[in-house]
C-alpha positions in Angstrom: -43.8 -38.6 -41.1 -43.5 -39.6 -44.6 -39.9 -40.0 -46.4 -39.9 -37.0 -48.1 -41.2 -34.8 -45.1 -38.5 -33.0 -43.3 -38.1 -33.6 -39.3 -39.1 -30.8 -37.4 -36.3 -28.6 -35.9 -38.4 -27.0 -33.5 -40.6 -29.5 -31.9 -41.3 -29.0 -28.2 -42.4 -31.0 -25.7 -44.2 -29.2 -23.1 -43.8 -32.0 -20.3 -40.6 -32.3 -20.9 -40.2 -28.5 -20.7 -41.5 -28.3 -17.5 -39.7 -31.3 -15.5 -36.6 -29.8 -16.5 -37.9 -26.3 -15.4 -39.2 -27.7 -11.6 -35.4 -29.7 -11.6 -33.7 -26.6 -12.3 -35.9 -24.0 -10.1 -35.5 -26.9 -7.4 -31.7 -27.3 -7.8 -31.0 -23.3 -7.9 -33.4 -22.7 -4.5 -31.6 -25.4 -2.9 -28.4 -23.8 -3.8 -29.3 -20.2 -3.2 -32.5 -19.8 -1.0 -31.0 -22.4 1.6 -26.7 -22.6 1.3 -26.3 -19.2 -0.7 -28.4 -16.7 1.5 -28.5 -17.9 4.9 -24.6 -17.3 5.4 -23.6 -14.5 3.1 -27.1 -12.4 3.4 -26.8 -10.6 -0.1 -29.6 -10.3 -1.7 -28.3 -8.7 -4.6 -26.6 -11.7 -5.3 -29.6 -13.9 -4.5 -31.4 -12.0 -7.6 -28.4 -12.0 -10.1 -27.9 -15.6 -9.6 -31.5 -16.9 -9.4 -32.6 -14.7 -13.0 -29.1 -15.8 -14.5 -30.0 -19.3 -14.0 -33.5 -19.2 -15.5 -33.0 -17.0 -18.5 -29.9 -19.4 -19.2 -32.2 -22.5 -19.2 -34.8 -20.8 -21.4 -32.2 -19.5 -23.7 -30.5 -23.2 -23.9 -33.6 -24.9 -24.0 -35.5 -23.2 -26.4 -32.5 -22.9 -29.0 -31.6 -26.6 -28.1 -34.9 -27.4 -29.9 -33.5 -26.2 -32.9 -31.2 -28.9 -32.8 -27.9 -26.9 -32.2 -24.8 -28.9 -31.1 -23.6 -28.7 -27.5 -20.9 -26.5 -28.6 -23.3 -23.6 -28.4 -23.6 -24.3 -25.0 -19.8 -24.3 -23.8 -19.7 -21.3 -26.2 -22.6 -19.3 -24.3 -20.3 -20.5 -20.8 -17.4 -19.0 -22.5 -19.4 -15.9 -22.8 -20.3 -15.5 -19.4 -16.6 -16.5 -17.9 -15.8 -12.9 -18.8 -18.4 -11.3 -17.3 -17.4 -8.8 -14.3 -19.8 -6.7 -12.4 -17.4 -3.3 -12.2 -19.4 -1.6 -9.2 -18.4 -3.8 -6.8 -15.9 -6.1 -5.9 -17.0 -10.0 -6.4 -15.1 -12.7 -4.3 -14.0 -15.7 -5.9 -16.5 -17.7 -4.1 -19.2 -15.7 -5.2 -17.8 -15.9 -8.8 -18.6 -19.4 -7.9 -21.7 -19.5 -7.1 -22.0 -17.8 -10.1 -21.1 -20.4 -12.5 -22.7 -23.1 -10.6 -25.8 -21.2 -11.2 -25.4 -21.0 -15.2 -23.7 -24.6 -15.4 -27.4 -25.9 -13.6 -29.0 -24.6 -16.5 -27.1 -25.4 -19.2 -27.2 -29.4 -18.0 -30.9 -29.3 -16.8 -32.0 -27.8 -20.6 -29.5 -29.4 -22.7 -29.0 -33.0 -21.0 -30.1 -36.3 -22.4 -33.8 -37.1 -20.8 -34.0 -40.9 -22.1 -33.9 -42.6 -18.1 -36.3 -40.5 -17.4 -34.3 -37.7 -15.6 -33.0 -40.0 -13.3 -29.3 -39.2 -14.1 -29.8 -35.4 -14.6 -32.0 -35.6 -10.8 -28.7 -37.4 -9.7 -26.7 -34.9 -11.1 -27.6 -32.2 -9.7 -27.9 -33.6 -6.3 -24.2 -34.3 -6.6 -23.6 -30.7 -7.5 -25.8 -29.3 -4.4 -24.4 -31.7 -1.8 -20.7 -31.2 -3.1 -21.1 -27.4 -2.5 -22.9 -27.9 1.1 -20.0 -30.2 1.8 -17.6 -27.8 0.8 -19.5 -25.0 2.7 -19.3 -26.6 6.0 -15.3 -27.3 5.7 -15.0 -25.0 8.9 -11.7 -27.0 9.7 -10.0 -25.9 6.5 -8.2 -22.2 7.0 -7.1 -19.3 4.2 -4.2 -17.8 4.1 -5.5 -14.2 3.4 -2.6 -11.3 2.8 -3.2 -7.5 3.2 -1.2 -4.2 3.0 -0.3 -2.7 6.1 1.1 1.2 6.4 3.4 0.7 9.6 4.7 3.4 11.9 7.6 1.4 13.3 10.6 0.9 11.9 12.4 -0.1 14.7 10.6 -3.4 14.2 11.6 -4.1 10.5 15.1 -5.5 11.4 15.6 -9.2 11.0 16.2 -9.7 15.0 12.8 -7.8 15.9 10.4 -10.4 13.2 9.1 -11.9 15.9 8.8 -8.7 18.3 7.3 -7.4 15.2 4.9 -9.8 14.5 3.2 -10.2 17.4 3.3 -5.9 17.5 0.6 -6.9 14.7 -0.9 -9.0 15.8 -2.4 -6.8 19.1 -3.1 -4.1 17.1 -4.8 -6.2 14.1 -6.5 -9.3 16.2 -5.4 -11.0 13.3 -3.5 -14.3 13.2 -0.5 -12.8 11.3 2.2 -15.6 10.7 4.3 -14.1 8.2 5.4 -10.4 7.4 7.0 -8.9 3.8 8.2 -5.7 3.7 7.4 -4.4 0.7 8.9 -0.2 1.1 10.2 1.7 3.6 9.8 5.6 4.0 12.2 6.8 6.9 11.2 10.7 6.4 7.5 9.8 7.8 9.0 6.8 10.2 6.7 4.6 7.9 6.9 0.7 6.5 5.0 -0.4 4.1 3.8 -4.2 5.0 2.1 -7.2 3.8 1.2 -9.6 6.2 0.0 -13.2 5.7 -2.5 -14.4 7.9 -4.8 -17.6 8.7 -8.5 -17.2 8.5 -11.9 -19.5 8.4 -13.4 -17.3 5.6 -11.4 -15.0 2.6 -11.7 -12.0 3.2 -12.0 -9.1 0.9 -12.5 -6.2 2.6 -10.8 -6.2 5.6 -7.8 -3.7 6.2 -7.8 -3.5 2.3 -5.0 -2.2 0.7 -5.0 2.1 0.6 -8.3 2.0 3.2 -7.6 3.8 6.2 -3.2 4.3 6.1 -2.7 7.2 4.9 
C-alpha cells in the first residue's frame, strides 16, 4: 500500500473469522448444551441464549472490521442489560446465563488475536469452568422469602414464634427459620406472613406471593 493509499476499514480475514466462530460456538455449547440444559431443561432458553450469542458475535465482528473503538461494544452490552422478556418471569440466574452468553461473543469477536488465540482460548475456559464450579456449589444454601396468607392467629404472639414456626414448617415442608408478619385481618381469622427459608436452589415459583391464598 502506497503512502497516499488509504488503509482499508473493512478488511476481513476469513481464517480469522472462523477460529473465532468455532471458539465461540465451542464456548456457548459447552455452556449451554452441557451445564445450561441438562439441569434446568428449558429449551426456550437454550434457543434465546445460543442465537443471542451468535448474532452478537456477527454483529461485533463484522462492525469491529470497520475499525470501531471498543466502546461500541460496552455500549451494545449496555443495550442488552435492559432487556426483559415480559411473558415470563426470568430468575436471576438465568439473567445470568444470559449475559455470559453475549459477554462470550463480544470477547471472542472483538479480542486481540496476536498469540494466536491462545489467551482468548484461555479465557474462555476460565469463564466455562468458573460457572461449572459455581454450579456444583451444592453446599452453599439461599435464603429464599415468600408470602404466606395464614389462618391462625393464635400463633402470631411473640410467646407462640416458635410454636408458630414449626406450624409452617409441617404444612409447607419448608425449612422456615424466620417469620415477619407483615398484616393482620382478625374479621377473616387471617395473618398475612413472610417467611424466610433455607434452600439448595432460588426459587421463583413456589408458594408465590397471591398464588393459591385467597
Amino acid at each position: 500500500m502506497g503512502p497516499d493509499e488509504e488503509p482499508d476499514l473493512y478488511a476481513f480475514d476469513l481464517t480469522d473469522f472462523a477460529l473465532r466462530s468455532a471458539i465461540d460456538l465451542i464456548a456457548i455449547f459447552l455452556l449451554v448444551g452441557l451445564l445450561y440444559y441438562p439441569k434446568y431443561k428449558n429449551k426456550d432458553f437454550v434457543f434465546t441464549f445460543s442465537i443471542f450469542n451468535v448474532i452478537n458475535f456477527m454483529i461485533c465482528y463484522l462492525l469491529g472490521t470497520a475499525k470501531i473503538q471498543m466502546g461500541f461494544a460496552f455500549g451494545l452490552f449496555a443495550i442488552f442489560s435492559i432487556i426483559r422478556y415480559r411473558t415470563i418471569m426470568i430468575s436471576i440466574k438465568d439473567m445470568g446465563y444470559f449475559f455470559i452468553c453475549v459477554a462470550l461473543a463480544m470477547l471472542n469477536s472483538m479480542a486481540d488475536s496476536s498469540d494466536g488465540f491462545l489467551l482468548l482460548i484461555i479465557c474462555n475456559a476460565v469463564i466455562i469452568l468458573l460457572t461449572l464450579f459455581l454450579e456444583r456449589l451444592n453446599f452453599i444454601n439461599n435464603e429464599n422469602s415468600k408470602e404466606i396468607l395464614f389462618d391462625n392467629v393464635n400463633l402470631i404472639k411473640p410467646s407462640q414464634r416458635e410454636a408458630l414456626i414449626k406450624e409452617l414448617k409441617d404444612r409447607t415442608e419448608l425449612n422456615i427459620h424466620k417469620v415477619d408478619i407483615i398484616k393482620i385481618n382478625y374479621l377473616k381469622d387471617t395473618v398475612l406472613l413472610k417467611v424466610y427459608y433455607y434452600a439448595k436452589e432460588s426459587e421463583n415459583t413456589l408458594y408465590a406471593s397471591g398464588d393459591g391464598d385467597d
